[in-house]
N, C-alpha and C positions, 0 to 999 in steps of 0.2 A: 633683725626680725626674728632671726632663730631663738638666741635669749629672750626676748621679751618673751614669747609661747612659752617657753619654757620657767619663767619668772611667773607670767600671769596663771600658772599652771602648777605654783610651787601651796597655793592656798587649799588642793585640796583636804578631803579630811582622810581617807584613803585610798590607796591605789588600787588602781583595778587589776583584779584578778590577782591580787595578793593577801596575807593577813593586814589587818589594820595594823597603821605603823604610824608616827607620831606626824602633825601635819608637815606636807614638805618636805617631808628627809628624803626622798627620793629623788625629786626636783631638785633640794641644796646637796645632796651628794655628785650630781651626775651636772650640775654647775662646778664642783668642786674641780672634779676628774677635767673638766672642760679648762675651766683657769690653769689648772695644773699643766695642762698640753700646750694650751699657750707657754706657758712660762716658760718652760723646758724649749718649745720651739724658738722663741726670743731667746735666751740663751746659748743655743748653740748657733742661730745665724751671729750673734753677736759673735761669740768664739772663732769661728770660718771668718769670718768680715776682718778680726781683728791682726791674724796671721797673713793676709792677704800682703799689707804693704812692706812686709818682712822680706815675703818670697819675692814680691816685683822689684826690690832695691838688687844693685847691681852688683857680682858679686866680689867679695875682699878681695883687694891684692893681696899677691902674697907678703910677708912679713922680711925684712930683711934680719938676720938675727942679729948681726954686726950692728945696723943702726941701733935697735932696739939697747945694746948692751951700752954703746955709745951714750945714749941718754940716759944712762942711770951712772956714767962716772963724770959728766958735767955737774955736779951739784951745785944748788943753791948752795950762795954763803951762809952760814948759821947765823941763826937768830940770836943777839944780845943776851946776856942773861939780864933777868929783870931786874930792877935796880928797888931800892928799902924804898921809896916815897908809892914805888908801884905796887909791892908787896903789901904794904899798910893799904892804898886805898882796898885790891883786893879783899883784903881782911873784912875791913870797913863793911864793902856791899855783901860779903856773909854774912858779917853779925846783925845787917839791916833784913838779908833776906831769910836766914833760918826763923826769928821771929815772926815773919810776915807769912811763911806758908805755915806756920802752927796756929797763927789768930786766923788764916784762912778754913782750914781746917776746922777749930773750936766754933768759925762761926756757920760753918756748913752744917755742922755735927747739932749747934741750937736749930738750927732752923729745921733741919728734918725733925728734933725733938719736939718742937710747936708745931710745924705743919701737920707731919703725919701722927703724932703721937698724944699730942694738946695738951703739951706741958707747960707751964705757966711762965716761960723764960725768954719771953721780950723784950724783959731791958736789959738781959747779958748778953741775950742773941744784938740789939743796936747797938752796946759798949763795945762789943767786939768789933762788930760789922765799921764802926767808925775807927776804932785803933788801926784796923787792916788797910782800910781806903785812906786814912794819915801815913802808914807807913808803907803803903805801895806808890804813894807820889814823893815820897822822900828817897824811897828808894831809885824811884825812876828819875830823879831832878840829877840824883848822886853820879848815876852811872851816864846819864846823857853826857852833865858835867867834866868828871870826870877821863869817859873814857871816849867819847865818841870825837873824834879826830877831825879837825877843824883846816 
């Protein structure tokens, strides 16, 4: 109820007992200050609210330093070094994906030129747009293929 008085009160043409001043600025100023208080109030209950289940967890053991040193001289066994057939496919899905974020790019770059600019390049911005969307499913046929472990 309070905003609305103050909305259906934002039309007049001056304020009283001031100089004339542009309609409303007085009303969308002191809306403005009003949102503003909200926000900062939402804010900082958010902030209090958020440290809340920090403090109420219970608190750390202490740390033994012996285990602690323990776990970092059981190591994992090393990883294989990768073998030529894995090296090549790697290779592979680079030389598929550096291509593919440059036509993404060229065709991001036509299209902001035709949308916002009304440059006349619609059918480089589709030739692109269609090489990118070929070689994002080639690429992703490759890598699924590939490397995704069965």
């Amino acid at each position: 109820m309070f905003l609305m008085n103050r909305i259906a009160g934002a039309g007049r043409l001056a304020p009283r007992g001031r100089a004339a001043a542009a309609p409303g600025a007085p009303a969308r100023a002191r809306l403005y200050r009003q949102a503003r208080a909200l926000a900062l109030g939402v804010l900082l209950a958010w902030a209090a609210c958020a440290g809340l289940p920090a403090a109420a967890a219970d608190p750390a053991q202490p740390n033994d330093g012996a285990q602690v040193l323990q776990s970092f001289e059981h190591t994992a066994p090393g990883a294989d070094a990768p073998d030529a057939a894995d090296q090549t496919r790697r290779w592979v899905m680079f030389f598929l994906g550096a291509p593919l974020l440059l036509l993404l790019l060229v065709t991001g770059g036509l299209g902001i030129a035709m949308g916002v600019y009304g440059k006349p390049v619609y059918l480089a911005h589709m030739i692109c747009a269609g090489l990118s969307i070929t070689l994002a499913i080639v690429h992703a046929v490759v890598g699924i293929v590939w490397f995704r472990p069965f």
